[in-house]
Biopython code that builds the backbone (N, CA, C, O; Angstrom):
import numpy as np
from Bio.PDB.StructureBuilder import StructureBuilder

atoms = [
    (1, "UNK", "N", (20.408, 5.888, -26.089)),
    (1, "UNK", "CA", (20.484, 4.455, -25.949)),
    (1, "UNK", "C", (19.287, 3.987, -25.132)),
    (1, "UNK", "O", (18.928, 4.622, -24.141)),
    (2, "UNK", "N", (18.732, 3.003, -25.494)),
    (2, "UNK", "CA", (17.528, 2.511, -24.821)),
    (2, "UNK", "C", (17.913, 1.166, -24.238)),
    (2, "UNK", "O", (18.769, 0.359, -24.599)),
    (3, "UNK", "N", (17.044, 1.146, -23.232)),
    (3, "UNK", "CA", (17.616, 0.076, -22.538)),
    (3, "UNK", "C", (15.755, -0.145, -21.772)),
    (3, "UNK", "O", (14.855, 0.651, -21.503)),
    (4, "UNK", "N", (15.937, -1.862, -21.650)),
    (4, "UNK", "CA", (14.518, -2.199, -21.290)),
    (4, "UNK", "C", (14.335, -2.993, -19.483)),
    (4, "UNK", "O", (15.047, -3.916, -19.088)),
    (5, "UNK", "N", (13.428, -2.453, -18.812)),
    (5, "UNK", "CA", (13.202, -2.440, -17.769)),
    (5, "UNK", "C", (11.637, -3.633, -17.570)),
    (5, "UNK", "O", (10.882, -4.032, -18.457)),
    (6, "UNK", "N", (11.614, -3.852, -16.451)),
    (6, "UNK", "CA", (9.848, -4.894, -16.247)),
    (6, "UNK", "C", (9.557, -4.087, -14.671)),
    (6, "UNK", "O", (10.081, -4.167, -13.560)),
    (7, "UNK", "N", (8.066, -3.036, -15.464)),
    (7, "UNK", "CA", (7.489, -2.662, -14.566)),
    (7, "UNK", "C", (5.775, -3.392, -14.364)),
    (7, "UNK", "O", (5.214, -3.979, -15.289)),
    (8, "UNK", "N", (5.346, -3.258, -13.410)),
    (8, "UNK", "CA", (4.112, -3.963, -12.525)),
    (8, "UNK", "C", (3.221, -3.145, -12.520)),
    (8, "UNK", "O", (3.439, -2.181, -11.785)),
    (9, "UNK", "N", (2.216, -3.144, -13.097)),
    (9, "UNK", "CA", (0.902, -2.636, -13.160)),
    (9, "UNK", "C", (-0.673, -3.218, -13.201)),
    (9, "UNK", "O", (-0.874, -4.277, -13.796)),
    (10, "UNK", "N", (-1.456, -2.718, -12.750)),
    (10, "UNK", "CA", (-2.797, -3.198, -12.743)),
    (10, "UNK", "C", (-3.399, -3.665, -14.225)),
    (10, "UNK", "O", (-3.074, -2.848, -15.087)),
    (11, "UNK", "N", (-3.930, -4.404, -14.571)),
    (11, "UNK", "CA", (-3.796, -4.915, -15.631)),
    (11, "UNK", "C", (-5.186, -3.855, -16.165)),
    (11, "UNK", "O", (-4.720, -2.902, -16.789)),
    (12, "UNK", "N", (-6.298, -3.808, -16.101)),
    (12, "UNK", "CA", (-7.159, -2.534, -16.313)),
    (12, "UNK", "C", (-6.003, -1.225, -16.858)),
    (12, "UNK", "O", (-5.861, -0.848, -18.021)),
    (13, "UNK", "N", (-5.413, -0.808, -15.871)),
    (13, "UNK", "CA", (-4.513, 0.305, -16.118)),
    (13, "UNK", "C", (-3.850, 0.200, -17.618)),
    (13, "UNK", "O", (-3.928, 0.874, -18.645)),
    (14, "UNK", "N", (-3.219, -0.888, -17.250)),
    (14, "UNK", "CA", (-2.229, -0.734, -18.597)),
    (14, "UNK", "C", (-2.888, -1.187, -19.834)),
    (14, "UNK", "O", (-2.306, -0.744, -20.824)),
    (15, "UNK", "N", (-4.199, -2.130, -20.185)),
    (15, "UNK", "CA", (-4.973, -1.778, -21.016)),
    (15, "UNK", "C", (-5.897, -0.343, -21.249)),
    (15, "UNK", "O", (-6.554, -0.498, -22.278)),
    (16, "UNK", "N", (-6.070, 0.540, -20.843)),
    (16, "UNK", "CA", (-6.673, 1.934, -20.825)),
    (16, "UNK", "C", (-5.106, 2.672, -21.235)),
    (16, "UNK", "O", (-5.406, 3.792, -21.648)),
    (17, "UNK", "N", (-4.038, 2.562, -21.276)),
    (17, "UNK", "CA", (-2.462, 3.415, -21.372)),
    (17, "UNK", "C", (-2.197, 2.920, -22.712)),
    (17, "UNK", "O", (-1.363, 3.519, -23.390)),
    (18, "UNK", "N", (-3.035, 1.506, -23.367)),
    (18, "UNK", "CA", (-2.351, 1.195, -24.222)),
    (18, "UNK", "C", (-3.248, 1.801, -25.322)),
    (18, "UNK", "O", (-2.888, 2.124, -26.454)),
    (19, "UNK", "N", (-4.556, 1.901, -24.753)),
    (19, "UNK", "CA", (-5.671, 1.978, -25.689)),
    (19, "UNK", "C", (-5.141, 3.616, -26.137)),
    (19, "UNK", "O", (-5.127, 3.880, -27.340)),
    (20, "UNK", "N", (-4.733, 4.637, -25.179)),
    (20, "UNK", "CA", (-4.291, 5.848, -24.809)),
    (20, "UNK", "C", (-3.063, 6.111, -25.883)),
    (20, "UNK", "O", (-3.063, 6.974, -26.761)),
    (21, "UNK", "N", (-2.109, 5.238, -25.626)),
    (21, "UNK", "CA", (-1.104, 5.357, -26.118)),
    (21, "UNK", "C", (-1.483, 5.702, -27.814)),
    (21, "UNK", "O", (-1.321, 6.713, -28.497)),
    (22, "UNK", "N", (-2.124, 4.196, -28.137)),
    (22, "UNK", "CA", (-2.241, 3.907, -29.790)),
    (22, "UNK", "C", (-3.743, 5.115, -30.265)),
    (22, "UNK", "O", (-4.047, 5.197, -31.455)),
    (23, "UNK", "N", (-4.358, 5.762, -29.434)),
    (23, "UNK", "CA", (-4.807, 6.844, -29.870)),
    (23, "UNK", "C", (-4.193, 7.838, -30.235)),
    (23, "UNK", "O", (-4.633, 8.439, -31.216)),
    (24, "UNK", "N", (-2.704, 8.442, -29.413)),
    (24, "UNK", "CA", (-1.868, 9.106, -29.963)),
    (24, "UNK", "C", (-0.528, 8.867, -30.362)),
    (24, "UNK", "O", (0.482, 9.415, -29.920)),
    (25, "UNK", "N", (-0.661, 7.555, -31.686)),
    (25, "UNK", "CA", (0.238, 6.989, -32.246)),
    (25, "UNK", "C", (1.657, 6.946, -31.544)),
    (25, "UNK", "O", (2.695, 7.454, -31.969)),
    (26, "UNK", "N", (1.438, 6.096, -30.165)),
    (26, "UNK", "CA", (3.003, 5.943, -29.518)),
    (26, "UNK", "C", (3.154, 4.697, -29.184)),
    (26, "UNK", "O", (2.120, 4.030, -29.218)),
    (27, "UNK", "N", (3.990, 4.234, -28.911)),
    (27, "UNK", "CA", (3.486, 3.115, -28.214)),
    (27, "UNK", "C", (3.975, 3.065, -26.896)),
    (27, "UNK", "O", (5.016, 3.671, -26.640)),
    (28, "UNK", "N", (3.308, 2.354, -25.907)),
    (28, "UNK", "CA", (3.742, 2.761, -24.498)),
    (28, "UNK", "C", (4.428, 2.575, -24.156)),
    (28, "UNK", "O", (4.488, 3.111, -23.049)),
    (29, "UNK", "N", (5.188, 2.071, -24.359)),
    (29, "UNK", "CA", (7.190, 2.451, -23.944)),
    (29, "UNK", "C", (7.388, 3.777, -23.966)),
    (29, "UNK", "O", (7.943, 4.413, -23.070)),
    (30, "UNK", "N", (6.773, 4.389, -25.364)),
    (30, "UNK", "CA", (7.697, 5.980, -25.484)),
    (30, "UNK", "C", (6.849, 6.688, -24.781)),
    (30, "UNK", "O", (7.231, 7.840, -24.572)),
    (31, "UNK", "N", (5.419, 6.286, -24.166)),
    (31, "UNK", "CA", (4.321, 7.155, -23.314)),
    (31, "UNK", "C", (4.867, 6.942, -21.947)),
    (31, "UNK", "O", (5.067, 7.787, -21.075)),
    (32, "UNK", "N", (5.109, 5.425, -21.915)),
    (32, "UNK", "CA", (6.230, 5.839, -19.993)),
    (32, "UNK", "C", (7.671, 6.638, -20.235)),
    (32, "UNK", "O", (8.227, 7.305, -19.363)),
    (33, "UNK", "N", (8.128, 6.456, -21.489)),
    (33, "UNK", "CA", (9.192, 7.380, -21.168)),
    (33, "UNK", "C", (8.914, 8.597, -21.521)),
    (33, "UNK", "O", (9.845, 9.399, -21.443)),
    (34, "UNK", "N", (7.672, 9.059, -21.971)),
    (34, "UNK", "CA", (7.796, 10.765, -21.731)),
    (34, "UNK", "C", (7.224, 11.195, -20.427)),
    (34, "UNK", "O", (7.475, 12.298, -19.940)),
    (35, "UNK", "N", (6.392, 10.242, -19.825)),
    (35, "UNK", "CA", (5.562, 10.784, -18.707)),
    (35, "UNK", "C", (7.165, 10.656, -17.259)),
    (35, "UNK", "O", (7.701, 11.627, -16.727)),
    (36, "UNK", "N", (7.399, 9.642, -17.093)),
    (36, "UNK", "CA", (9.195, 9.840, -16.493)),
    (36, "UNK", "C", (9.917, 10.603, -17.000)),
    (36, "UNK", "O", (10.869, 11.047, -16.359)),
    (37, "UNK", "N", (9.666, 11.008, -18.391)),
    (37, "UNK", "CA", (10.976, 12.338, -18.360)),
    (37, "UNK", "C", (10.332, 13.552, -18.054)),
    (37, "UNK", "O", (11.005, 14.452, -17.553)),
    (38, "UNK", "N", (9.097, 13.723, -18.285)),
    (38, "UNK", "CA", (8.463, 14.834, -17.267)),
    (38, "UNK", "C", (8.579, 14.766, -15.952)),
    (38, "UNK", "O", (9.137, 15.659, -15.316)),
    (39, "UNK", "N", (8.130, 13.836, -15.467)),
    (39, "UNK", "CA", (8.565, 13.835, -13.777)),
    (39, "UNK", "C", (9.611, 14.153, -13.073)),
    (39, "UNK", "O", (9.842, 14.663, -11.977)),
    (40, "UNK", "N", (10.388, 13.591, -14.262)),
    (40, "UNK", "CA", (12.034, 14.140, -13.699)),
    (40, "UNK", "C", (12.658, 14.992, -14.211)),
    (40, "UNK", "O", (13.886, 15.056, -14.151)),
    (41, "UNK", "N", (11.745, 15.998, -14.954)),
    (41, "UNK", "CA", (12.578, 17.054, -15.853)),
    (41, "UNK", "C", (12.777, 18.192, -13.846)),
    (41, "UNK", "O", (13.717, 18.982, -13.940)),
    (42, "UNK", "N", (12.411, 18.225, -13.098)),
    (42, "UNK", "CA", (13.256, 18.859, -11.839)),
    (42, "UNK", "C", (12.332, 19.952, -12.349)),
    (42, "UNK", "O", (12.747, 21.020, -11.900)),
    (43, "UNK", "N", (11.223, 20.133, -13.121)),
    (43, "UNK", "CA", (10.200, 21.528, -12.597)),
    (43, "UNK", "C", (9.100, 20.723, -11.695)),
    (43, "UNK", "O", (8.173, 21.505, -11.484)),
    (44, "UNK", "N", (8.957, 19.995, -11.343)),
    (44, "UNK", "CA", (7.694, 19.439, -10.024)),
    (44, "UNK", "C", (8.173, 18.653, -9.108)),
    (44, "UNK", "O", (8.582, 17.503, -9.274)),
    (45, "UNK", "N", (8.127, 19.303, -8.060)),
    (45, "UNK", "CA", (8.526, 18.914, -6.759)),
    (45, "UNK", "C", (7.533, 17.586, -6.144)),
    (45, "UNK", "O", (7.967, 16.786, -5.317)),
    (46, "UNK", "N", (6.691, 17.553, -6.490)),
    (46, "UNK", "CA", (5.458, 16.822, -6.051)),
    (46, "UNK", "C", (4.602, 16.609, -7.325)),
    (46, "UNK", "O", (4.694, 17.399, -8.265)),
    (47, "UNK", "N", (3.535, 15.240, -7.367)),
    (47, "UNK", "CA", (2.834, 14.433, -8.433)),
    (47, "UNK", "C", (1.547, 15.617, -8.469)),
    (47, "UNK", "O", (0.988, 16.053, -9.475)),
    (48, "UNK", "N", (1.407, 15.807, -7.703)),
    (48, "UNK", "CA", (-0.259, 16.707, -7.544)),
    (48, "UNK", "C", (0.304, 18.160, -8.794)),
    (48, "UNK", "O", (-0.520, 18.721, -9.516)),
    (49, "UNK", "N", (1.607, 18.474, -8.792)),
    (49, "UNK", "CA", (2.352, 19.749, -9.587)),
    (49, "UNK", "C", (2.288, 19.110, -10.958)),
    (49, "UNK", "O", (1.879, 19.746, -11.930)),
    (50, "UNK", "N", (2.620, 18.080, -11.022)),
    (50, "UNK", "CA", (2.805, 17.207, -12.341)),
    (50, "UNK", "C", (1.098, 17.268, -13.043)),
    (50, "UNK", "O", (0.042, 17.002, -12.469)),
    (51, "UNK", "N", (1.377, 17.823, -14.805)),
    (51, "UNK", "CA", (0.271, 18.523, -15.025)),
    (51, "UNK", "C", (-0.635, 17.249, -15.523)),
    (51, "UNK", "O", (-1.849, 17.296, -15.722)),
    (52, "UNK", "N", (0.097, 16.252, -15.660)),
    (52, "UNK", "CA", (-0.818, 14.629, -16.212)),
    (52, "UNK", "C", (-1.192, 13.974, -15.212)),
    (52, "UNK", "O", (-1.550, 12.810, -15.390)),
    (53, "UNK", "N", (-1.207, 14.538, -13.910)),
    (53, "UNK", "CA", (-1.855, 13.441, -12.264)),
    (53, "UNK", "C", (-2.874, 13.734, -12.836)),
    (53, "UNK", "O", (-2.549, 12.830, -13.606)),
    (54, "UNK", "N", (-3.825, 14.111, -13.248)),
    (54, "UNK", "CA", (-5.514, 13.944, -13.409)),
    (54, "UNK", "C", (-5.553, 13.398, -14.246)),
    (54, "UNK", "O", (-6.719, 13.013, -14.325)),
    (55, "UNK", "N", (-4.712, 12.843, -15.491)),
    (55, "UNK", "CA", (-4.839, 12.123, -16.640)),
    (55, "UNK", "C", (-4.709, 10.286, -16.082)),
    (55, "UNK", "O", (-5.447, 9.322, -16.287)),
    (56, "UNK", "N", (-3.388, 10.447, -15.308)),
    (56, "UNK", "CA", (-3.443, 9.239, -14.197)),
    (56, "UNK", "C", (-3.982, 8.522, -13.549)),
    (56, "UNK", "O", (-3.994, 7.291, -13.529)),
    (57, "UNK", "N", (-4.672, 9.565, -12.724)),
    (57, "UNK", "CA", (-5.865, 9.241, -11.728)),
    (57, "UNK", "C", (-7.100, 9.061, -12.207)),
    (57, "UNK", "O", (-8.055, 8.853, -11.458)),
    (58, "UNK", "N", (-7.187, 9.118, -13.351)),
    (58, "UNK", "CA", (-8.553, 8.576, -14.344)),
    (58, "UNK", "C", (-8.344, 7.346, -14.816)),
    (58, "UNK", "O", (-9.093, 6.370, -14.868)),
    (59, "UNK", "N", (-6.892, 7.553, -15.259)),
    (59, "UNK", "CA", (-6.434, 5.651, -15.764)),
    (59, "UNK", "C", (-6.557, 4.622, -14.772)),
    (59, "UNK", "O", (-6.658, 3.435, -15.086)),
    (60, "UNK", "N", (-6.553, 4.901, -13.965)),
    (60, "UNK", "CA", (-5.721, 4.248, -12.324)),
    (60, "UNK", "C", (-7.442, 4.085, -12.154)),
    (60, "UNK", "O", (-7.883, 2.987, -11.815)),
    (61, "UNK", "N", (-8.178, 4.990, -12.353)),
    (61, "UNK", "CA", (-9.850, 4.723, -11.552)),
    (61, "UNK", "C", (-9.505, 4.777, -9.903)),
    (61, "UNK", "O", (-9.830, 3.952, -9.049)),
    (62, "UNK", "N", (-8.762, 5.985, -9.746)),
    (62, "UNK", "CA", (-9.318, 6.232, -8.097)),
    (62, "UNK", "C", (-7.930, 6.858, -7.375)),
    (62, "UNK", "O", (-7.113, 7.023, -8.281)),
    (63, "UNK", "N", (-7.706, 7.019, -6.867)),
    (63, "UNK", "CA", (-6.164, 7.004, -6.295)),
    (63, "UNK", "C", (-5.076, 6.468, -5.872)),
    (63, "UNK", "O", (-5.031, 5.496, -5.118)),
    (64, "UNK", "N", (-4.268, 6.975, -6.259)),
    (64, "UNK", "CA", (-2.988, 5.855, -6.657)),
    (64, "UNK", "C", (-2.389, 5.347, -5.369)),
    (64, "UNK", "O", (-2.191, 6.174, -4.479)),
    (65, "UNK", "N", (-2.104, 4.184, -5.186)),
    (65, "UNK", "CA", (-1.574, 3.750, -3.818)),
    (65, "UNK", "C", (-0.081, 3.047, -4.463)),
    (65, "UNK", "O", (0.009, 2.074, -5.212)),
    (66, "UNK", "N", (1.153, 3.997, -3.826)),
    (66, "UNK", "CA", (2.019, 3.337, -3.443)),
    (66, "UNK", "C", (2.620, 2.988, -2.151)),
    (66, "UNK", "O", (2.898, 3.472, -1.054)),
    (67, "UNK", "N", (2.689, 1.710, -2.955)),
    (67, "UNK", "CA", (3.380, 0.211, -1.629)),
    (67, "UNK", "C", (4.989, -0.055, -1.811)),
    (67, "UNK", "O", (5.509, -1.135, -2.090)),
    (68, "UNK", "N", (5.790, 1.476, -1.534)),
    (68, "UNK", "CA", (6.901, 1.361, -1.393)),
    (68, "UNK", "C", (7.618, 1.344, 0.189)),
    (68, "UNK", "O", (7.238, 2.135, 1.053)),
    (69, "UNK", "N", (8.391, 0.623, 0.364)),
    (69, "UNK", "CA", (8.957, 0.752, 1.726)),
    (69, "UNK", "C", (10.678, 0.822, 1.536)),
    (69, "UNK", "O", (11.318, 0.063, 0.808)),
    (70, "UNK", "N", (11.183, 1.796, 2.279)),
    (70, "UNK", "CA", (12.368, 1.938, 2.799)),
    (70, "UNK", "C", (12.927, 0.976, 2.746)),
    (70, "UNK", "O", (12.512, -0.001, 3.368)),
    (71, "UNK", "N", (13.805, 0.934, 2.155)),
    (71, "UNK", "CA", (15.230, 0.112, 1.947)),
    (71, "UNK", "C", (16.861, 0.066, 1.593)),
    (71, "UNK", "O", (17.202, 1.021, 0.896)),
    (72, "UNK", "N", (17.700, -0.660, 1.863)),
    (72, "UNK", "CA", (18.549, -0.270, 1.410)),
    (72, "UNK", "C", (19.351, -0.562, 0.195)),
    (72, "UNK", "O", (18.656, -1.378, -0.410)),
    (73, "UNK", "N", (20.162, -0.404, -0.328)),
    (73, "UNK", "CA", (21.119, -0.777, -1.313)),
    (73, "UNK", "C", (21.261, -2.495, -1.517)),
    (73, "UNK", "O", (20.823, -3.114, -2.487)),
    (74, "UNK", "N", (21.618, -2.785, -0.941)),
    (74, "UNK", "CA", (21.611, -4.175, -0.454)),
    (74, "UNK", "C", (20.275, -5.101, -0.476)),
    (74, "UNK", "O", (20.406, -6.237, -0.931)),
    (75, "UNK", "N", (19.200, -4.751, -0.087)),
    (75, "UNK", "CA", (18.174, -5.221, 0.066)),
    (75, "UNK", "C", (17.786, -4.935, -1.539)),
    (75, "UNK", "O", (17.587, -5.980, -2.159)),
    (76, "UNK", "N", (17.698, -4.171, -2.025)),
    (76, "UNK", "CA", (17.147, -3.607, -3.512)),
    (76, "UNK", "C", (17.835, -4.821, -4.493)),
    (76, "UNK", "O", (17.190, -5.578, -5.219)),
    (77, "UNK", "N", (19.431, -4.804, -4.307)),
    (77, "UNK", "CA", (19.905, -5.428, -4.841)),
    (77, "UNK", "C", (19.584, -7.081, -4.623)),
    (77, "UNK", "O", (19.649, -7.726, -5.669)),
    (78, "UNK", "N", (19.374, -7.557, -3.865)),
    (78, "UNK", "CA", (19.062, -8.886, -3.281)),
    (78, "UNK", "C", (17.267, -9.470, -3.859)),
    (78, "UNK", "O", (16.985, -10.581, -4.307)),
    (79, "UNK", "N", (16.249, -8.190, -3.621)),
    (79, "UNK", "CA", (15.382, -8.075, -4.404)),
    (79, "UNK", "C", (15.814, -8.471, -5.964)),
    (79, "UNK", "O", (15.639, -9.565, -6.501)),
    (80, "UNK", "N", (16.387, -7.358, -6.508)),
    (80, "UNK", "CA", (16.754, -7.410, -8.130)),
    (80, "UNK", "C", (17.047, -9.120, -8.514)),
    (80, "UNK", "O", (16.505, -9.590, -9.514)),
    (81, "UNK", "N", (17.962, -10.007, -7.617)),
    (81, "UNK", "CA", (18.562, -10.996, -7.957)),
    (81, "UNK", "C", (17.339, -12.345, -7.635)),
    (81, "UNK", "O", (17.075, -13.201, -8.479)),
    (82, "UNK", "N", (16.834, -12.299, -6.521)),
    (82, "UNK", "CA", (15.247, -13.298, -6.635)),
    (82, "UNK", "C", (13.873, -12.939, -7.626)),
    (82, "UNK", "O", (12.842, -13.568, -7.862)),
    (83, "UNK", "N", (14.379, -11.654, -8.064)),
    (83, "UNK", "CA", (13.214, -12.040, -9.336)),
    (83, "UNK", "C", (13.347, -12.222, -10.390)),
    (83, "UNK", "O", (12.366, -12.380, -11.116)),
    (84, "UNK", "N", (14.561, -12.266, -10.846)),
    (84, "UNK", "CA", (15.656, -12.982, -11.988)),
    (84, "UNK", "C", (15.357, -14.139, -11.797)),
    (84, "UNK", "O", (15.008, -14.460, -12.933)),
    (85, "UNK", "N", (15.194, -15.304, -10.985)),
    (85, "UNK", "CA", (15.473, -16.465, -10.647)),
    (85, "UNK", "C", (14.461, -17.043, -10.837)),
    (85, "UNK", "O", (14.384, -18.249, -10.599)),
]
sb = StructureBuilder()
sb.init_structure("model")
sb.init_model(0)
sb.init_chain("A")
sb.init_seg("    ")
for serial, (resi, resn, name, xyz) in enumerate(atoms, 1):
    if name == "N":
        sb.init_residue(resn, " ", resi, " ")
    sb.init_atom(name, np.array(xyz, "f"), 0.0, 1.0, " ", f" {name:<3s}", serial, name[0])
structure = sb.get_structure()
């Protein structure tokens, strides 16, 4: 069952993923969902183990910065509901 999500990306990036994608006839929905079901197939503990970080870090042009911060349940959820709005 598929179900559709809105993720945030650098706009460079996701033109180079798309160009990527339709080189190997996918389209990037099914290229984020294989590169997440690799990540989470539970053989790589860490992104640097993950054998497509250099494929990434070429798309990305440099190194990847995440701007995640600690939160809770509540807060996530409260998030989720102001960007609906």
């Amino acid at each position: 069952m598929d179900r559709k999500i809105t993720l945030s990306f650098d706009v460079a990036v996701i033109e180079k993923a798309k160009k990527f994608a339709e080189k190997n006839n996918m389209s990037l929905s099914r290229l984020t969902e294989y590169l997440l079901r690799q990540i989470t197939s539970n053989e790589y503990k860490t992104l640097e183990e993950f054998p497509v970080s250099d494929w990434v870090n070429q798309v990305a042009e440099g190194e990847a910065e995440y701007l995640t911060k600690p939160r809770g349940r509540k807060a996530i959820k409260s998030e989720y509901y102001q960007s609906r709005s």
